[in-house]
C-alpha positions in Angstrom: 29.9 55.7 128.0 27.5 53.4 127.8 27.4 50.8 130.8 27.0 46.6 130.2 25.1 44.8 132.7 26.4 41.8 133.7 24.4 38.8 133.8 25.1 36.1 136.2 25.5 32.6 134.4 22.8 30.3 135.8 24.5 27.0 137.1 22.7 23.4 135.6 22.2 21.0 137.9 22.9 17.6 136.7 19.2 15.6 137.3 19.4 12.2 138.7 17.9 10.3 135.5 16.6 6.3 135.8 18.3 3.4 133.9 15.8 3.1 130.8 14.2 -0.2 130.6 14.5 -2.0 127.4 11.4 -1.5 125.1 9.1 -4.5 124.0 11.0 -4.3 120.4 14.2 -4.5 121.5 13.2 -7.7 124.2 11.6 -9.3 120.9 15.3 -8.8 119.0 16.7 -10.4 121.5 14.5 -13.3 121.8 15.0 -13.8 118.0 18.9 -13.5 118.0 18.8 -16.6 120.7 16.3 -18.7 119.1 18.4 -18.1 115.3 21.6 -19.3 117.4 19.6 -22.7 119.5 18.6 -23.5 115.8 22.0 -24.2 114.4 22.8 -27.7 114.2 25.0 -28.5 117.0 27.7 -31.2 117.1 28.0 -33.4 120.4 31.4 -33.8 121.9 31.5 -37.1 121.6 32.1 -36.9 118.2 34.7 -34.2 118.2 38.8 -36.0 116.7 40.5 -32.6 116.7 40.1 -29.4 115.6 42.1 -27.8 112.3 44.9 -25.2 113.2 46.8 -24.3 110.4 46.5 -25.5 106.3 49.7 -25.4 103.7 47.6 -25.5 100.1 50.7 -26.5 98.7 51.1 -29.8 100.0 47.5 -29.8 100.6 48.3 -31.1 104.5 46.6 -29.6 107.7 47.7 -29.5 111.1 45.8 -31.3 113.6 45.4 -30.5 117.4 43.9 -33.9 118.2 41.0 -34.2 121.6 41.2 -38.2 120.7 43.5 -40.8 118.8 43.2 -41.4 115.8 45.0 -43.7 113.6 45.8 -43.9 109.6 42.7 -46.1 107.7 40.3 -44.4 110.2 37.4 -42.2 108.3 37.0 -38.8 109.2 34.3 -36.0 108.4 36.4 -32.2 108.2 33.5 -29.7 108.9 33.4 -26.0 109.0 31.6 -23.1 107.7 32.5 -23.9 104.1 33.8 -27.1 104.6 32.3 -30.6 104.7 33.5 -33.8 103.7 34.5 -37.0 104.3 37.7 -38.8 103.8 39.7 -42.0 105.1 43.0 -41.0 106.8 46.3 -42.0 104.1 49.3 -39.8 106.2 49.7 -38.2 109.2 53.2 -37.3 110.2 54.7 -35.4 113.8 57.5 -33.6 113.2 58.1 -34.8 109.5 58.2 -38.4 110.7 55.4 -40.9 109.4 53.0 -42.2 112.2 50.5 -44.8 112.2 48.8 -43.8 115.5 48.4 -40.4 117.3 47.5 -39.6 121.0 45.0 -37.2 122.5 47.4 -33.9 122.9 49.4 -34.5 120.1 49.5 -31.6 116.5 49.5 -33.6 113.6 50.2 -33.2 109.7 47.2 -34.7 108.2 47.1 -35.0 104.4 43.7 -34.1 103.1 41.9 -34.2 100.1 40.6 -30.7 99.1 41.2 -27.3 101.1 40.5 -26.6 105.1 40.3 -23.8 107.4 41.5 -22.6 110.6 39.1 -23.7 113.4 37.5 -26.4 111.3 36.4 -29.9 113.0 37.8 -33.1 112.4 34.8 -35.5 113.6 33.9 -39.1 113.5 31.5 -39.5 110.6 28.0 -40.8 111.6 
């Protein structure tokens, strides 16, 4: 019979490695990403109504988380990614019932003119 050696298994030992440092490409990607997002326009607070929290197409009417009152024959400017116009206020309504003026705090139904999105901004037109 022919005899097998046995080899011992030789143990790794894990290394201690150092944190890599970020290369001069990825530092310039970076710096590019932040100056893309300080060059969108930005909207001052001032200027922000409400903000757009649900649409029902159709009735073409848009609920309205309000930041400031607002009252029906105001003008307001609905803008969003792929929204962006301007329209005097007609009917707004809380809980089905007709309002002339609305609070900061309160969800409205607005009726709007053409189609808006989730998270869109209801603004005071400059």
């Amino acid at each position: 019979m022919a005899t097998k050696k046995r080899t011992k298994a030789k143990k790794k030992v894990a290394k201690k490695r150092k944190p890599k440092k970020p290369s001069k490409k990825t530092l310039k990607r970076k710096s590019k990403a932040k100056k893309k997002a300080a060059s969108a326009p930005k909207i001052q607070k001032a200027k922000i109504l409400g903000v757009v929290t649900h649409y029902f197409p159709h009735v073409e009417a848009a609920v309205v988380k309000l930041k400031k009152p607002l009252s029906v024959g105001d003008t307001v400017l609905i803008k969003g990614i792929t929204t962006n116009f301007e329209q005097k206020i007609e009917s707004m309504q809380i809980d089905h019932r007709p309002i002339q003026k609305a609070k900061k705090g309160d969800e409205i139904g607005l009726q709007v003119k053409d189609r808006v999105r989730e998270h869109d901004l209801v603004l005071l037109p400059s």
